[in-house]
C-alpha positions as CSV (number, residue, x, y, z in Angstrom):
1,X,-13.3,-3.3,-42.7
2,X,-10.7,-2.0,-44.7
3,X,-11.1,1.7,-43.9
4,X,-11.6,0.7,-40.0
5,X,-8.9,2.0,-37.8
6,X,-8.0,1.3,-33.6
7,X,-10.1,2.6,-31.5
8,X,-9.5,2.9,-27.5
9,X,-10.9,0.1,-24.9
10,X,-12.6,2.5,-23.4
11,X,-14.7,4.1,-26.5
12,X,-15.1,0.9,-27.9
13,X,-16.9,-0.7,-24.3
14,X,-18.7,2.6,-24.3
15,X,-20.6,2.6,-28.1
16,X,-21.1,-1.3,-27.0
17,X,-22.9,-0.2,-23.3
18,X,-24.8,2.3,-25.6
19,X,-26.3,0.0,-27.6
20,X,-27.8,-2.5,-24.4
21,X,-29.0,-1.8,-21.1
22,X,-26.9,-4.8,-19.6
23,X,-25.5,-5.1,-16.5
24,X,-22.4,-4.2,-17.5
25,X,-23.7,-0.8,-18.2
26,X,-25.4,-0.2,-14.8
27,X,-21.8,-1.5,-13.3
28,X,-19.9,1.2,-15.3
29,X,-22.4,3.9,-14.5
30,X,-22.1,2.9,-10.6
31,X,-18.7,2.9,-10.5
32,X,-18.5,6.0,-12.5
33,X,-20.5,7.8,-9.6
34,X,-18.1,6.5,-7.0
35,X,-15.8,8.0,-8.6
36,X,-17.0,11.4,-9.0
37,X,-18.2,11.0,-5.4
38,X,-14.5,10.0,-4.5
39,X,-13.2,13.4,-6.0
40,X,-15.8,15.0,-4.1
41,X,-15.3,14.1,-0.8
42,X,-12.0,14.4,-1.3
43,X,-11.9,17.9,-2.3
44,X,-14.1,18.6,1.5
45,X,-11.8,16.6,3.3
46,X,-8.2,18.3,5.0
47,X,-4.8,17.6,2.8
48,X,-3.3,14.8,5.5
49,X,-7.0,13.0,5.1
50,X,-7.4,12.8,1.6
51,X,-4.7,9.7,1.0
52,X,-6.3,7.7,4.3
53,X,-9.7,7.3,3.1
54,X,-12.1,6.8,0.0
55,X,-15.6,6.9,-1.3
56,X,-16.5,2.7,-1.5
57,X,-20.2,2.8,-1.9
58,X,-23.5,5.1,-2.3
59,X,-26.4,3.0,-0.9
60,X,-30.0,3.9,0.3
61,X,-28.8,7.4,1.1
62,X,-25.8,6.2,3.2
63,X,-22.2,7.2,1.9
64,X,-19.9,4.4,2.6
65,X,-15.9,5.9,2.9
66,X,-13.1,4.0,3.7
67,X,-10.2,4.7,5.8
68,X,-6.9,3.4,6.5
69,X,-6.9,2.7,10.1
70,X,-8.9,3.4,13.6
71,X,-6.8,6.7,14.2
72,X,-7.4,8.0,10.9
73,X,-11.2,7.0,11.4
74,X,-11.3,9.1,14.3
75,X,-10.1,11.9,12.9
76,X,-12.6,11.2,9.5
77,X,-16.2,11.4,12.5
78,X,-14.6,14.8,13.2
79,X,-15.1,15.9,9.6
80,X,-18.1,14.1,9.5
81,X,-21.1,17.1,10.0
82,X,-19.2,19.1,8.0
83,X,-18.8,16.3,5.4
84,X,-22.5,15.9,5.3
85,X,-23.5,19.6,5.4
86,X,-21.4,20.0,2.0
87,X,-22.6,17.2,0.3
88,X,-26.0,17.8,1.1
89,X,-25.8,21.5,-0.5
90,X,-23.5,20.5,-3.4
91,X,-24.7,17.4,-5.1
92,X,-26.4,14.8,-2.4
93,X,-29.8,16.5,-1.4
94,X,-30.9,12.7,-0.4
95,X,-27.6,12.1,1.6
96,X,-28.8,11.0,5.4
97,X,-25.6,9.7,7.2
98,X,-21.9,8.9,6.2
99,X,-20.6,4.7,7.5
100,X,-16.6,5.0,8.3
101,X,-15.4,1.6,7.8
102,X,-11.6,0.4,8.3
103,X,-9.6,-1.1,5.1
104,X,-6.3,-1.8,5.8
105,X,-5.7,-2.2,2.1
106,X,-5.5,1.6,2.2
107,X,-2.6,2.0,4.5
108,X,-0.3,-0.9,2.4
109,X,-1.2,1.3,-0.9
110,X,-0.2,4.3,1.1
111,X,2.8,2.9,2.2
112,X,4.1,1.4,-1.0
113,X,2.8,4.6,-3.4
114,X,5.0,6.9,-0.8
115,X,7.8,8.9,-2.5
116,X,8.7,9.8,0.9
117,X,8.6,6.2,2.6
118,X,11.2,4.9,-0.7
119,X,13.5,8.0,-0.1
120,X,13.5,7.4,3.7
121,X,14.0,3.7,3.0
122,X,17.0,4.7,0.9
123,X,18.6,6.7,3.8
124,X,18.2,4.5,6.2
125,X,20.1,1.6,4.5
126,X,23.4,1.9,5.7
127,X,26.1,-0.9,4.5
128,X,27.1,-3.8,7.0
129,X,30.9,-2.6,7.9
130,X,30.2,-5.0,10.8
131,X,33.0,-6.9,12.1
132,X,33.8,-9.7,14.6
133,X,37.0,-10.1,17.0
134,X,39.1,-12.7,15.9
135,X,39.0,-14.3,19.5
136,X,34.9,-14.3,18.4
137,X,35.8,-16.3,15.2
138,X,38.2,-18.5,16.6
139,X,35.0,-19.6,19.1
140,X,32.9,-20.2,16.1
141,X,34.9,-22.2,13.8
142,X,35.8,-24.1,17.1
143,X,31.9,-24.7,17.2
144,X,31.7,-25.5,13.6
145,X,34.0,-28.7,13.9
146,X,31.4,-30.1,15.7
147,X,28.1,-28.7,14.0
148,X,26.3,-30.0,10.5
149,X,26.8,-29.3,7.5
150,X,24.6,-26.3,6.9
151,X,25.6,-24.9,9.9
152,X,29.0,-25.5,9.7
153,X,29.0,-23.5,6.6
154,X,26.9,-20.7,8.2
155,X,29.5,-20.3,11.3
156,X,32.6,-20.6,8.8
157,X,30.9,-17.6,6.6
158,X,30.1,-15.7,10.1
159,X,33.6,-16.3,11.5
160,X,35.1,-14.8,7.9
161,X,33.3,-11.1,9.1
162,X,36.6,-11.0,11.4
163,X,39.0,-11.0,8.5
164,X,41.1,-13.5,6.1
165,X,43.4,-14.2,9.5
166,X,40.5,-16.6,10.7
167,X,39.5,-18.1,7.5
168,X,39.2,-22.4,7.8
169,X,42.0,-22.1,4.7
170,X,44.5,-20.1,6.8
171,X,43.9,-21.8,10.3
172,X,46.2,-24.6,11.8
173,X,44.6,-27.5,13.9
């Protein structure tokens, strides 16, 4: 114990998976094949298909692949003969047919991961210089006399947009 020093999650899980043939192991050896299938496909597919779509299951001599939406399907059963030539000759002799399924999930990643959807968010937030006329404000505090409380308060805040001339502090009955 004394001489012991960290180890890594991963190296640690993988001496344990050594030692047993749990399920665990055949989990982690499955998921590692998805993966290397994943990189795979992905290095067949065309650059604007590769973020759309990924390798979700291997079973009975079916490759499952995910896309983002139906457009992006469509354009996947394209690639699809081609797809199944390569991975035939490369590194699934046994492969028989490729299932396209839809996972939205893909498309919110897609969105949320994009450098370019943050930068054009960025852009495209432009500061409220919005204003109201002061006959406009006059109209809503006149309103407000008669409203509730919580919308009183929202039509006094809106009216202030035209300028301190309009404020409820400043106005005479």
């Amino acid at each position: 114990m004394r001489d012991s020093h960290p180890q890594e999650l991963f190296d640690a899980l993988e001496e344990s998976l050594a030692k047993t043939s749990s399920p665990l192991k055949t989990i982690q050896r499955t998921a590692q094949a998805i993966n290397k299938l994943n990189q795979a496909v992905k290095g067949l597919l065309p650059s604007e298909l590769k973020p759309m779509c990924r390798v979700a299951n291997y079973r009975n001599c079916i490759l499952v692949i995910e896309v983002a939406n139906a457009s992006w399907m469509t354009r996947l059963n394209y690639e699809k003969l081609h797809l199944i030539s390569a991975l035939r000759n490369s590194i699934l002799p046994s492969l028989s047919s490729i299932d396209i399924r839809i996972n939205p999930v893909l498309m919110r990643k897609k969105v949320e991961n994009s450098s370019l959807n943050n930068q054009t968010v960025k852009t495209h937030q432009i500061p409220n210089n919005r204003k109201i006329s002061t006959e406009t404000a006059k109209h809503l505090l006149r309103l407000a006399e008669n409203s509730s409380k919580g919308l009183k308060e929202r039509l006094e805040r809106l009216a202030a947009l035209a300028g301190e001339s309009t404020s409820t502090t400043n106005r005479k009955g």
